[in-house]
C-alpha positions as CSV (number, residue, x, y, z in Angstrom):
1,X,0.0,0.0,0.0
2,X,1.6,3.3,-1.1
3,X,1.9,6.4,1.0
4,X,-0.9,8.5,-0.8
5,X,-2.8,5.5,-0.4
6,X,-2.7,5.3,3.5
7,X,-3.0,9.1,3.9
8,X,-6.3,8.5,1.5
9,X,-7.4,6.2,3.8
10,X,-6.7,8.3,6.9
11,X,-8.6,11.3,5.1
12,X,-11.6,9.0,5.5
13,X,-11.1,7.8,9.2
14,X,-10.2,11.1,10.7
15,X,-13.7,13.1,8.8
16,X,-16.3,12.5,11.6
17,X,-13.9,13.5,14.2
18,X,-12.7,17.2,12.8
19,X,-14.2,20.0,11.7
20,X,-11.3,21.7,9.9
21,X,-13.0,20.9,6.6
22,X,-10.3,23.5,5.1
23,X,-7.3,21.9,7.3
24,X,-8.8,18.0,6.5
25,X,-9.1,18.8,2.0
26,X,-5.8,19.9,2.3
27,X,-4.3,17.1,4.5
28,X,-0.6,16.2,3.7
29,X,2.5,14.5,6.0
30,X,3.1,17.7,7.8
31,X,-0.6,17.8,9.0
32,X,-0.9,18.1,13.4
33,X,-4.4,16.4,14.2
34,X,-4.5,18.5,17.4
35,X,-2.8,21.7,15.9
36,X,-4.1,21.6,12.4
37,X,-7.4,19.5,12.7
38,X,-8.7,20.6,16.0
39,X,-8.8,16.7,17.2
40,X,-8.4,16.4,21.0
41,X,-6.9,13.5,23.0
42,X,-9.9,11.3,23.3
43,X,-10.8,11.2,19.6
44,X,-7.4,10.8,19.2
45,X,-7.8,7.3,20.7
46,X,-10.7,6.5,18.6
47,X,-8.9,7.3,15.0
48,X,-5.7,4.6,16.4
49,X,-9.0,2.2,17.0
50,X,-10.3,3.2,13.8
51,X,-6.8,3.0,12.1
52,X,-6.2,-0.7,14.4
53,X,-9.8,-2.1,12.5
54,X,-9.1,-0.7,8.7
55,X,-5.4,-1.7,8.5
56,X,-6.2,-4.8,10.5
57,X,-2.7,-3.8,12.8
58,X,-2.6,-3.7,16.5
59,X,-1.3,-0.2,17.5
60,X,0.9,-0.6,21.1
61,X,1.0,2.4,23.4
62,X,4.5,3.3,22.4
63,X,3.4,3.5,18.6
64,X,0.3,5.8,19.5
65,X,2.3,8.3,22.1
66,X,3.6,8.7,18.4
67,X,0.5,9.2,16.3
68,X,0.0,13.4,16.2
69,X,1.2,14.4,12.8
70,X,0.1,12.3,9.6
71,X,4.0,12.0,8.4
72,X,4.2,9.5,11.9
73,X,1.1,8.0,12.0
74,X,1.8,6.9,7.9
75,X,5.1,5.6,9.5
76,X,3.3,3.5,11.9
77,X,1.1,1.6,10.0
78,X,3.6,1.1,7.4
79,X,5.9,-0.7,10.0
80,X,2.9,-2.4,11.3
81,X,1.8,-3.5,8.0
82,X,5.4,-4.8,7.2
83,X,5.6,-6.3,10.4
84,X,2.3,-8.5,9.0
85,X,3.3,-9.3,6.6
86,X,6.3,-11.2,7.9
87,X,4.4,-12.7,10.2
């Protein structure tokens, strides 16, 4: 799954929890979810569980302390989904 790919898909997870519509059509690797897309802490949880179900990955507490700008939540599930498919 390419990049653009995976930030398509986040576009679609991360909708019903922002209101940025501006910030959200314009989303790119250097996009905050707190800073840019107005996303607090607790639906910060629910995009990882979101993110966990589409992608099929289990997300660890580590990898989601990481999770505030696209550019490293694109990194995580790329590792997790490499990590699959080794399995």
């Amino acid at each position: 799954m390419s990049k653009e790919e995976i930030i398509a898909e986040l576009k679609t997870i991360i909708k019903p929890y922002s209101e940025e519509t501006l910030a959200l059509e314009n989303i790119d690797e250097n996009t905050d979810f707190i800073t840019d897309l107005k996303i607090n802490s607790a639906n910060l949880v629910d995009i990882v569980l979101d993110i966990e179900e589409k992608f099929k990955i289990e997300i660890d507490n580590d990898s989601m302390a990481k999770m505030l700008t696209v550019k490293a939540t694109v990194e995580v599930i790329e590792s997790k989904l490499q990590t699959n498919v080794g399995e």
